[in-house]
Every structure is written in structure tokens, then in C-alpha cells.
MOPAC internal coordinates of N, CA, C and O (Angstrom, degrees):
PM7 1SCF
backbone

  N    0.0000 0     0.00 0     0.00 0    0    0    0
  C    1.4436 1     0.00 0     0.00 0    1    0    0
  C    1.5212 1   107.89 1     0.00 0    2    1    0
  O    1.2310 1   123.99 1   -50.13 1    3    2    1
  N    1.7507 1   109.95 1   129.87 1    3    2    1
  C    1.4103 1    83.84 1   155.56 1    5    3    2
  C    1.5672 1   107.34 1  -165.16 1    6    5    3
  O    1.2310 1   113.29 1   -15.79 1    7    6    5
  N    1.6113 1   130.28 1   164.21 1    7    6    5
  C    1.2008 1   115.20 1  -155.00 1    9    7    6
  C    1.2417 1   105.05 1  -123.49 1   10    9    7
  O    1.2310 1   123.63 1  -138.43 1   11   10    9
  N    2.0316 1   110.65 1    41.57 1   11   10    9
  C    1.4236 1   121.61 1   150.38 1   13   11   10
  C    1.0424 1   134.46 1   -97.16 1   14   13   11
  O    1.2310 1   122.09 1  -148.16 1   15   14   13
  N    1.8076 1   113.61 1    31.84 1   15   14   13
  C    1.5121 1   105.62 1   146.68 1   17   15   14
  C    1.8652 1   110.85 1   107.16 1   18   17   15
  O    1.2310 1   126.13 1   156.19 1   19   18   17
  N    1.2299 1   105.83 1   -23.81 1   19   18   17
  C    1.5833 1   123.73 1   176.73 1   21   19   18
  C    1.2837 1    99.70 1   -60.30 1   22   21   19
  O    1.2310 1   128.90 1   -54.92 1   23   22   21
  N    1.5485 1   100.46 1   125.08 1   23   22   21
  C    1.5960 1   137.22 1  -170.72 1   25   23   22
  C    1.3322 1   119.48 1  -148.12 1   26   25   23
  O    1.2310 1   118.00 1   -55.64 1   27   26   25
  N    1.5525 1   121.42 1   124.36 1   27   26   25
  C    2.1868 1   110.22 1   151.72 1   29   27   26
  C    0.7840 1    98.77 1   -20.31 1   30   29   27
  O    1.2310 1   123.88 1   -42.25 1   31   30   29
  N    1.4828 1   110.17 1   137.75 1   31   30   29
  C    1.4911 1   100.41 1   147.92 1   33   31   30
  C    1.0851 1   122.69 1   -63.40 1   34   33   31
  O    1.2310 1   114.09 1   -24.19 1   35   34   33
  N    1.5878 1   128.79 1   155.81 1   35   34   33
  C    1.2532 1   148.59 1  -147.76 1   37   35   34
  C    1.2983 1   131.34 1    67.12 1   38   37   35
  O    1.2310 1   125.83 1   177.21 1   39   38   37
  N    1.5077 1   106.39 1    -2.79 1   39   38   37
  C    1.4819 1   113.60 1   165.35 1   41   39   38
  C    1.4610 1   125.31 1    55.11 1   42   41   39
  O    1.2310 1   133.67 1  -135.90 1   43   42   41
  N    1.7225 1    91.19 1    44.10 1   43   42   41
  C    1.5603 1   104.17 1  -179.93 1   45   43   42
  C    1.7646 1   139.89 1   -26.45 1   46   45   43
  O    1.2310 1   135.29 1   134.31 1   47   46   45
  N    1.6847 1    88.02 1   -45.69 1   47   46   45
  C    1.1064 1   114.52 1   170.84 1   49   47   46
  C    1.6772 1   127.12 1   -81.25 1   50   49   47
  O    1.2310 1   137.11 1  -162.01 1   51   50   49
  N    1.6064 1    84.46 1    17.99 1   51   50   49
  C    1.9110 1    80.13 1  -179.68 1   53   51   50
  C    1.2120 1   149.73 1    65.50 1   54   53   51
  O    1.2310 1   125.12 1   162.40 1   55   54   53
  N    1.7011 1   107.78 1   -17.60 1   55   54   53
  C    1.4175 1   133.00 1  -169.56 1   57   55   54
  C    1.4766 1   100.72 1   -39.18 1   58   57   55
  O    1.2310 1   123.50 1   -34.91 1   59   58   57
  N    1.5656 1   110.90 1   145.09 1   59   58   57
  C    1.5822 1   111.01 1   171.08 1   61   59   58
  C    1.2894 1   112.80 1   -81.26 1   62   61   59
  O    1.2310 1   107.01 1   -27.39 1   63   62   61
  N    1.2405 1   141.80 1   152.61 1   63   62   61
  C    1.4857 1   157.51 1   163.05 1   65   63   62
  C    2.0411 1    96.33 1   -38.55 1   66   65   63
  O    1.2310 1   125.11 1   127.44 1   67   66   65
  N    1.3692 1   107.79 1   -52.56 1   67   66   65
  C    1.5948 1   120.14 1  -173.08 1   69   67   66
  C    1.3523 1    97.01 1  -152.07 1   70   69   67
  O    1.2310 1   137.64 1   -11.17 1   71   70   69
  N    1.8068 1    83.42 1   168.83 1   71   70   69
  C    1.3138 1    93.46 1  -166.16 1   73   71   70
  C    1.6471 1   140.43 1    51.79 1   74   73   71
  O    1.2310 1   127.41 1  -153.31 1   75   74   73
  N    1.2781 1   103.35 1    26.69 1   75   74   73
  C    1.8267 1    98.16 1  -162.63 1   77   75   74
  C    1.4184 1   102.57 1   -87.81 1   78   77   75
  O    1.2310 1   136.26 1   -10.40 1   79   78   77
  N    1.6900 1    86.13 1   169.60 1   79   78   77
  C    1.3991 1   107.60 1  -172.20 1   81   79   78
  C    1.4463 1   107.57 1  -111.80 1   82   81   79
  O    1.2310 1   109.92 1  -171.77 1   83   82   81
  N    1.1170 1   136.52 1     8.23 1   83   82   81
  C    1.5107 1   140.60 1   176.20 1   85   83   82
  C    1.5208 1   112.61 1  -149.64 1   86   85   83
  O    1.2310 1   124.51 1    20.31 1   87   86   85
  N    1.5557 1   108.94 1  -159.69 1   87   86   85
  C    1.4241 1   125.15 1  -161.89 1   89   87   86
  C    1.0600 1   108.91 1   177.43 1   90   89   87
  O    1.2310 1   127.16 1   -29.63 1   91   90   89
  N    2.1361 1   103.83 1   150.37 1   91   90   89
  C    1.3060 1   101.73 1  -173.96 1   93   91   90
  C    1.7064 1   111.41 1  -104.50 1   94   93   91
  O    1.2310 1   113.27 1   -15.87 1   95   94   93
  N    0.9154 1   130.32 1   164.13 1   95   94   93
  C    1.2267 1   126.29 1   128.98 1   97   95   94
  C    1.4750 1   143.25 1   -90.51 1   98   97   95
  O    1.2310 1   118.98 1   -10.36 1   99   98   97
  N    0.9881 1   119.55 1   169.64 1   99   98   97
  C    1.4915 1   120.49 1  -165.10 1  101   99   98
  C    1.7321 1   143.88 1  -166.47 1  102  101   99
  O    1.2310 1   130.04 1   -81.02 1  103  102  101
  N    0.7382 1    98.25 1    98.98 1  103  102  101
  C    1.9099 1   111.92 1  -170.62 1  105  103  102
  C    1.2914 1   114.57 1   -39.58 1  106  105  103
  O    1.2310 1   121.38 1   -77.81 1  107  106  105
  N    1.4607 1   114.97 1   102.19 1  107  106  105
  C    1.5822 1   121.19 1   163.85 1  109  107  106
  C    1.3038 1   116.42 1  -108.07 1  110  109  107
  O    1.2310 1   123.95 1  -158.35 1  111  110  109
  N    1.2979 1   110.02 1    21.65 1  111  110  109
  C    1.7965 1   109.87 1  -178.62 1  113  111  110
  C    1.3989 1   119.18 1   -46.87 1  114  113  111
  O    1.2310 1   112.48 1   136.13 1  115  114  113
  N    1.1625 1   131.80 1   -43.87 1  115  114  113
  C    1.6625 1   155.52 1  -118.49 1  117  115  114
  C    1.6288 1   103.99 1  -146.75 1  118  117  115
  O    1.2310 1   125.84 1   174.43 1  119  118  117
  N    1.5378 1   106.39 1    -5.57 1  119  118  117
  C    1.7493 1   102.87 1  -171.87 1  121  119  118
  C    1.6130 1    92.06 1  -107.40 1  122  121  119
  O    1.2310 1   115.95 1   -36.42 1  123  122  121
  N    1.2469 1   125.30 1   143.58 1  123  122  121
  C    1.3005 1   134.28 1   126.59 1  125  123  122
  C    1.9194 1   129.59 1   -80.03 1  126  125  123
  O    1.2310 1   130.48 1  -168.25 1  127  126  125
  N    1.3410 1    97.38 1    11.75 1  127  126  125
  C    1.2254 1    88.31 1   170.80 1  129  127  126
  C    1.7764 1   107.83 1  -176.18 1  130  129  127
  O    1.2310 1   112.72 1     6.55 1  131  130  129
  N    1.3945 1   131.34 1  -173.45 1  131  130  129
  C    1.3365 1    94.41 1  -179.81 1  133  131  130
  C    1.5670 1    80.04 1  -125.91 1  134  133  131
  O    1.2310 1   123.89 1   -25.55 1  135  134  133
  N    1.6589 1   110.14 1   154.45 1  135  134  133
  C    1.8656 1   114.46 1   174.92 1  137  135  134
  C    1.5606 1   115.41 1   -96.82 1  138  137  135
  O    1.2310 1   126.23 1   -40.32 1  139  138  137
  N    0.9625 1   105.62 1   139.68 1  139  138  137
  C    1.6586 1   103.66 1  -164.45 1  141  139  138
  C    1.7001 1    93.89 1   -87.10 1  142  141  139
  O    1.2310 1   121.03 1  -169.07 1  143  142  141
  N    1.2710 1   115.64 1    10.93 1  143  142  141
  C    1.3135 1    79.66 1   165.17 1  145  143  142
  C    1.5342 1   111.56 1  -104.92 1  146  145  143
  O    1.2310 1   116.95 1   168.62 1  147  146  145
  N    0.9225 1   123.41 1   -11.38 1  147  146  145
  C    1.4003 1   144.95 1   168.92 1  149  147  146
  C    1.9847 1   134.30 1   -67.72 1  150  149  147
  O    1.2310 1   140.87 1   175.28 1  151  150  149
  N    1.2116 1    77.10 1    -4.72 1  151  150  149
  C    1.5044 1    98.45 1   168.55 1  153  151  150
  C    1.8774 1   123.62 1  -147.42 1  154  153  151
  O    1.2310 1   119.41 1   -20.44 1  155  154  153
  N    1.0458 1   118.73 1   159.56 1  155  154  153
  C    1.6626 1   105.92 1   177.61 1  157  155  154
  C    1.8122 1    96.85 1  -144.15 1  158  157  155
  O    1.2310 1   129.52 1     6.88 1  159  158  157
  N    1.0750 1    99.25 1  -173.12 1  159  158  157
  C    1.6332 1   121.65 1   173.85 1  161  159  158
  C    1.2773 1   127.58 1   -97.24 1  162  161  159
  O    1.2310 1   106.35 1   -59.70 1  163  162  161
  N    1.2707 1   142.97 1   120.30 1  163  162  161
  C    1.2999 1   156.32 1  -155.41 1  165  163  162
  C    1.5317 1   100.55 1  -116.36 1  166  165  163
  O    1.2310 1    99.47 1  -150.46 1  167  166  165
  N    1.1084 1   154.63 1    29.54 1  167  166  165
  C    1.2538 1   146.52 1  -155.08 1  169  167  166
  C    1.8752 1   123.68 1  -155.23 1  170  169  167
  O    1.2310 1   123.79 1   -45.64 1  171  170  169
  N    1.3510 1   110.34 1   134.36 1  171  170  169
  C    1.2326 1    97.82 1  -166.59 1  173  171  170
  C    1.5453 1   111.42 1  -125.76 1  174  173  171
  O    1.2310 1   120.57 1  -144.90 1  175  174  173
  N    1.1067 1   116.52 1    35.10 1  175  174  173
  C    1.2840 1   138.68 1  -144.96 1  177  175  174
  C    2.1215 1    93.03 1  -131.59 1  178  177  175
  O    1.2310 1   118.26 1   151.91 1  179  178  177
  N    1.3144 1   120.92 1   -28.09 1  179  178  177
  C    1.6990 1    93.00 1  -172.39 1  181  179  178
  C    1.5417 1    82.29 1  -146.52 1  182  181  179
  O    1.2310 1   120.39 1   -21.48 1  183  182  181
  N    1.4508 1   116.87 1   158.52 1  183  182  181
  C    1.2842 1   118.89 1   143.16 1  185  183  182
  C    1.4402 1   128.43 1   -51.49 1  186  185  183
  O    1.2310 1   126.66 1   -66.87 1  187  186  185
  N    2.0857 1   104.80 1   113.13 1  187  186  185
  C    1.8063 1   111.26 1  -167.31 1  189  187  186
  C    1.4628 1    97.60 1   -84.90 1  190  189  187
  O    1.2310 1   113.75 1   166.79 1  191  190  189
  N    1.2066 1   129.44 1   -13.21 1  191  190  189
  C    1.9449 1   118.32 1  -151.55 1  193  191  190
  C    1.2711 1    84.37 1   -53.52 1  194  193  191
  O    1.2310 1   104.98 1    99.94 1  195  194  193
  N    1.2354 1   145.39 1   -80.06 1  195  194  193
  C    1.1821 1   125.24 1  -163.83 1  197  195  194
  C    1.8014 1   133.66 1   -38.72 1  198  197  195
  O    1.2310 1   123.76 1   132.10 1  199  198  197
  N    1.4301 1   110.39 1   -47.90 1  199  198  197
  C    1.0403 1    94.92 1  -178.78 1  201  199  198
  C    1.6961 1   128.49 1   -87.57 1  202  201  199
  O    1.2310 1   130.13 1   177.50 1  203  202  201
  N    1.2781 1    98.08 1    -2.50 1  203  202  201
  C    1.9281 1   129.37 1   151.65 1  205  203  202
  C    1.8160 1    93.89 1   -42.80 1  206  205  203
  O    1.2310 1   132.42 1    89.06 1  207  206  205
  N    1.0104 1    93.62 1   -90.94 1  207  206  205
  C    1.8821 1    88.75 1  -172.72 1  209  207  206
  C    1.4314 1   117.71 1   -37.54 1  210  209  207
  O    1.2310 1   126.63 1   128.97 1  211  210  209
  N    1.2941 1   104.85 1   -51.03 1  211  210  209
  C    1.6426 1   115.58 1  -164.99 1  213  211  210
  C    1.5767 1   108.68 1  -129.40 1  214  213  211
  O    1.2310 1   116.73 1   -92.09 1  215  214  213
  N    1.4316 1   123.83 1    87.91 1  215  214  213
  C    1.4878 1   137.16 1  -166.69 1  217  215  214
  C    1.6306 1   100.71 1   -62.03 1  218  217  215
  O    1.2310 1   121.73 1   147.77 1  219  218  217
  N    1.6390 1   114.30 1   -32.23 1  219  218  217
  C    1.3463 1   121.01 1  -178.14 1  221  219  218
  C    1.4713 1   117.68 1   -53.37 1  222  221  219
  O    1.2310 1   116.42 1   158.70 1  223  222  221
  N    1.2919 1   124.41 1   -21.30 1  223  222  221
  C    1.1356 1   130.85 1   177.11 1  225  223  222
  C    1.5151 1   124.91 1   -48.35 1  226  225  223
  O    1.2310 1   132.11 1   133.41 1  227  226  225
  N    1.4375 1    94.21 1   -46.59 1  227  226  225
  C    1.9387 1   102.48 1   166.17 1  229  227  226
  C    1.4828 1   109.64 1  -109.64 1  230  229  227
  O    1.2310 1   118.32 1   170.46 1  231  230  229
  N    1.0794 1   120.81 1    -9.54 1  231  230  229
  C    2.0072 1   101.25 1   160.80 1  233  231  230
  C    1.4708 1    81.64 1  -147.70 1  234  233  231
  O    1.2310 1   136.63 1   -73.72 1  235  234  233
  N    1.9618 1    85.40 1   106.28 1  235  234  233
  C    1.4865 1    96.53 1   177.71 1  237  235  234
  C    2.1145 1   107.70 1   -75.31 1  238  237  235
  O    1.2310 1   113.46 1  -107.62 1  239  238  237
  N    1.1158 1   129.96 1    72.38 1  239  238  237
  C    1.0554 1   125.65 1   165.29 1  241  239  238
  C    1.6875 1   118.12 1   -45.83 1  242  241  239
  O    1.2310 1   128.19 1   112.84 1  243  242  241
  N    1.1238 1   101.83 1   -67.16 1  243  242  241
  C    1.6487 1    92.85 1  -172.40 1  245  243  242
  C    1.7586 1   112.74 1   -49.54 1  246  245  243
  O    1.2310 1   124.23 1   147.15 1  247  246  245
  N    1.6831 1   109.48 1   -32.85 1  247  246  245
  C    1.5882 1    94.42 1  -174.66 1  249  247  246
  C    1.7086 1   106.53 1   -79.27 1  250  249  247
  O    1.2310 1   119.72 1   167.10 1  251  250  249
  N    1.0336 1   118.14 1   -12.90 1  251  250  249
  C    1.7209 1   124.39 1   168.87 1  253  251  250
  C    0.9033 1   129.73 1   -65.29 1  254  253  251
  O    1.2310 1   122.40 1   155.32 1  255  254  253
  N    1.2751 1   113.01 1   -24.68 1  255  254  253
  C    1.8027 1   146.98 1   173.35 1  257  255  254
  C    1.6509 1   100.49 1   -88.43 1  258  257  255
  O    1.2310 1   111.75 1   161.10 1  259  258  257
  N    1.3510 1   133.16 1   -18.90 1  259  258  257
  C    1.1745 1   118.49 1   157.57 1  261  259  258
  C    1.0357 1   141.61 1  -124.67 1  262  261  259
  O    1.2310 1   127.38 1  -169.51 1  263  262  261
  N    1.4406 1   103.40 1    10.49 1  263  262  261
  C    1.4620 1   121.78 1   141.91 1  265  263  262
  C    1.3992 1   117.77 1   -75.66 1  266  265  263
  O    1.2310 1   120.72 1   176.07 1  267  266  265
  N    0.9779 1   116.23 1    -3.93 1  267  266  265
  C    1.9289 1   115.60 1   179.34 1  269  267  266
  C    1.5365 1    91.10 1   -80.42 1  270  269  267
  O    1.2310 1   122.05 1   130.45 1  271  270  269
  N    1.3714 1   113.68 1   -49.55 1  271  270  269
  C    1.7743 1   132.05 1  -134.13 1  273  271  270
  C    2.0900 1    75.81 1   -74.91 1  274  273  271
  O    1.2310 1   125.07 1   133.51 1  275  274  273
  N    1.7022 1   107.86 1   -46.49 1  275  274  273
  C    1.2731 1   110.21 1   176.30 1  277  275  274
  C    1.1493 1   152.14 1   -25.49 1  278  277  275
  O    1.2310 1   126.34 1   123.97 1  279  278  277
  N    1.4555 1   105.42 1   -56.03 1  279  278  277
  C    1.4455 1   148.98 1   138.84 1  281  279  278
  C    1.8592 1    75.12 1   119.60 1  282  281  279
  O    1.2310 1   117.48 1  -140.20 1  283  282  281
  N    1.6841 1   122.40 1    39.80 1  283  282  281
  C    1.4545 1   116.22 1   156.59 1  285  283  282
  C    1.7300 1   110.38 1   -86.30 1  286  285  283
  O    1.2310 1   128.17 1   173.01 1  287  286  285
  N    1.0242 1   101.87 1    -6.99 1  287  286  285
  C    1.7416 1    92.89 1  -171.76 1  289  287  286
  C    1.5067 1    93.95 1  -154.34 1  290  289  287
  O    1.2310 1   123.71 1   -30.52 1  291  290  289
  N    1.4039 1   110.48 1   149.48 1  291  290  289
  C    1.4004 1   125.02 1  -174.94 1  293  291  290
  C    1.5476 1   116.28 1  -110.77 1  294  293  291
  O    1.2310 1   113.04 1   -68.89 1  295  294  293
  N    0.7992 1   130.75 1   111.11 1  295  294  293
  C    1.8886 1   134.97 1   158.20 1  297  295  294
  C    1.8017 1    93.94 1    63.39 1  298  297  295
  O    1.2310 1   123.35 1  -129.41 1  299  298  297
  N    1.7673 1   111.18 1    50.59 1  299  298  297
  C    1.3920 1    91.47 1   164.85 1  301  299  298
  C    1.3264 1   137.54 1   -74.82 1  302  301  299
  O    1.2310 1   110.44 1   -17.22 1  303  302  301
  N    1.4633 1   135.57 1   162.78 1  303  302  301
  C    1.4567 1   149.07 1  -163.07 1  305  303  302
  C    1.5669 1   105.15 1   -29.23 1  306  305  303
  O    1.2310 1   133.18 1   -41.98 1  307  306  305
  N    1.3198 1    92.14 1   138.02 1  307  306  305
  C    1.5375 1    96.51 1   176.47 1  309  307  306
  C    1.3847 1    96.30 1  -117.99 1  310  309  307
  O    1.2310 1   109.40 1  -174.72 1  311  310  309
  N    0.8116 1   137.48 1     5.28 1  311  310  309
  C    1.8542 1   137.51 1   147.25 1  313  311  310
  C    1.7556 1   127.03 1  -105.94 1  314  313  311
  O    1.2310 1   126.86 1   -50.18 1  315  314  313
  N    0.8578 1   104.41 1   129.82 1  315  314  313
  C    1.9043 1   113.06 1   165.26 1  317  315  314
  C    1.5018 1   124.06 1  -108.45 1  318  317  315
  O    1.2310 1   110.98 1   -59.31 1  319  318  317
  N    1.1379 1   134.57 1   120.69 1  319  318  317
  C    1.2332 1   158.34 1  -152.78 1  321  319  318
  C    1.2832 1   104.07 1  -108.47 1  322  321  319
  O    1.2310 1   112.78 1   -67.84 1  323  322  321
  N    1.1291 1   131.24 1   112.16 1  323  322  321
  C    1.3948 1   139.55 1  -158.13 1  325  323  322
  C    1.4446 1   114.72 1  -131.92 1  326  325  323
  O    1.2310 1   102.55 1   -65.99 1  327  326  325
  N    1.3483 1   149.57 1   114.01 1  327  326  325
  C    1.7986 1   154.85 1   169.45 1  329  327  326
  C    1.5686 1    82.40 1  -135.19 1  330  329  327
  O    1.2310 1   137.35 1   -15.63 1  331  330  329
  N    1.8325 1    84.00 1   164.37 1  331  330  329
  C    1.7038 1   115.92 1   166.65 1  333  331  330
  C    1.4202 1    93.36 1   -98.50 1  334  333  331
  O    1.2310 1   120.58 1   -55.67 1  335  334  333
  N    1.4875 1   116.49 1   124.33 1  335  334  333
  C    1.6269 1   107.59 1   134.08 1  337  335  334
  C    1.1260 1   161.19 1   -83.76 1  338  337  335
  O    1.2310 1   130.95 1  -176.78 1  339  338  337
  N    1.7443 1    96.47 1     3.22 1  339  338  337
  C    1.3207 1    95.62 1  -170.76 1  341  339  338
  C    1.7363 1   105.98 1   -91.49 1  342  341  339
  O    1.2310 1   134.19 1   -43.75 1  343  342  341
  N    1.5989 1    90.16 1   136.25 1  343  342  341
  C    1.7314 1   104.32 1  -163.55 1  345  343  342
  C    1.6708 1   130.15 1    92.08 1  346  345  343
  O    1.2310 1   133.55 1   170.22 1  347  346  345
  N    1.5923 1    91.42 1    -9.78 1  347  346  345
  C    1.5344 1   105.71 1  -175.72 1  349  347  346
  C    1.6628 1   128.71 1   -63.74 1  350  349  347
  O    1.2310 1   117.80 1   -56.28 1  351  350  349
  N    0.9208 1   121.80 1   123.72 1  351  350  349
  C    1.6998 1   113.77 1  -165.02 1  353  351  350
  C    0.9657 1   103.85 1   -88.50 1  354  353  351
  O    1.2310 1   118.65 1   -28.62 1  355  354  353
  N    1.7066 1   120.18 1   151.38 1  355  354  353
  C    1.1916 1   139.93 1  -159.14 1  357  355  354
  C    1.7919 1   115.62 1   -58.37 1  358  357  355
  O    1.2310 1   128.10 1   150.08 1  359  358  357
  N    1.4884 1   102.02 1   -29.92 1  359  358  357
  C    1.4066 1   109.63 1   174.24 1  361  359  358
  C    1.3313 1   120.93 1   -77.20 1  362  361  359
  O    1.2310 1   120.66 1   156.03 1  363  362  361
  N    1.1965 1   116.34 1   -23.97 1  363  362  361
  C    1.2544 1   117.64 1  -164.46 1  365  363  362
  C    1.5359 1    92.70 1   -80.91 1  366  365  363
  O    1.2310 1   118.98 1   146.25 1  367  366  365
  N    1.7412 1   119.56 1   -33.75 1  367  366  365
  C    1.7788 1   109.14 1  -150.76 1  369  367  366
  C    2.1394 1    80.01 1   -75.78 1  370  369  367
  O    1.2310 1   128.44 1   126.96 1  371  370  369
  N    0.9758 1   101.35 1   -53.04 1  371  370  369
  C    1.8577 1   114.50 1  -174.10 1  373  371  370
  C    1.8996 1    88.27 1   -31.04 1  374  373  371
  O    1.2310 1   111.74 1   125.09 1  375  374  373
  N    0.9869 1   133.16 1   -54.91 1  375  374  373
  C    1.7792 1   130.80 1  -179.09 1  377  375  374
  C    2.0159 1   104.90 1   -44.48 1  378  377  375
  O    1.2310 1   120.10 1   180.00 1  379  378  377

């Protein structure tokens, strides 16, 4: 989960930049890693250049994928849950 803004690109789910009122979910069953070109940043709240290049930064998939391979972590999430928080009201994160 996380509420920096990581989206498909095109931001299927609509999420607002701030202040939002929803969230996406999202299928990592099948990825060992996530491709930056295949996702972008929705958020206006932190400096993204970083996670623009490297989406892994906030759902570290690839290091989860080698902690499985590890035998440090077992059958992790095959979904990521994604909102902006910055500006987000307390009711909306409680949804």
C-alpha cells in the first residue's frame, strides 16, 4: 500500500494528484519487478524524479520477489493499493 501516488499510466483509476477521494488497486501477481515505463506518479505533494525512474521505490516489488526466491518472505501480495495523501481527509484514508 502506499499513498505516493503510483499509477498505470494513464491513471485509470482517476486518483487525484491531492486531496483524493479514492484508490487504486493493482495486479502484481506475474511481475518480478515494476517498469517505469509502465507506470507514473500522480502526486503533488514530494519530489517523484526518483520514483519516475525506479517505481520500486514505493512498492518495492523486485526486493519482495527476492525475498520470496530467499525463502525470507512467503507468497507476498499480489496486489498494491495505491491513493495520494497529500491533502487527503481523514475519511476518505478510513474508506
Amino acid at each position: 500500500m502506499t499513498d505516493g501516488g503510483l499509477v498505470p499510466k494513464g491513471n485509470p483509476d482517476k486518483i487525484q494528484s491531492s486531496k483524493a477521494t479514492k484508490f487504486g488497486s493493482y495486479s502484481i501477481n506475474d511481475l518480478s519487478t515494476l517498469d517505469a515505463q509502465e507506470y507514473e506518479i500522480n502526486h503533488i505533494g514530494y519530489d517523484t524524479v526518483l520514483v519516475k525512474e525506479n517505481p520500486n521505490i514505493l512498492v518495492p516489488v523486485d526486493v519482495m520477489r527476492e525475498f520470496e526466491k530467499e525463502g525470507i518472505m512467503e507468497n507476498s501480495t499480489k496486489t498494491f493499493y495505491s491513493t495520494t495523501g497529500v491533502g487527503t481527509t481523514l475519511e476518505s484514508c478510513k474508506r
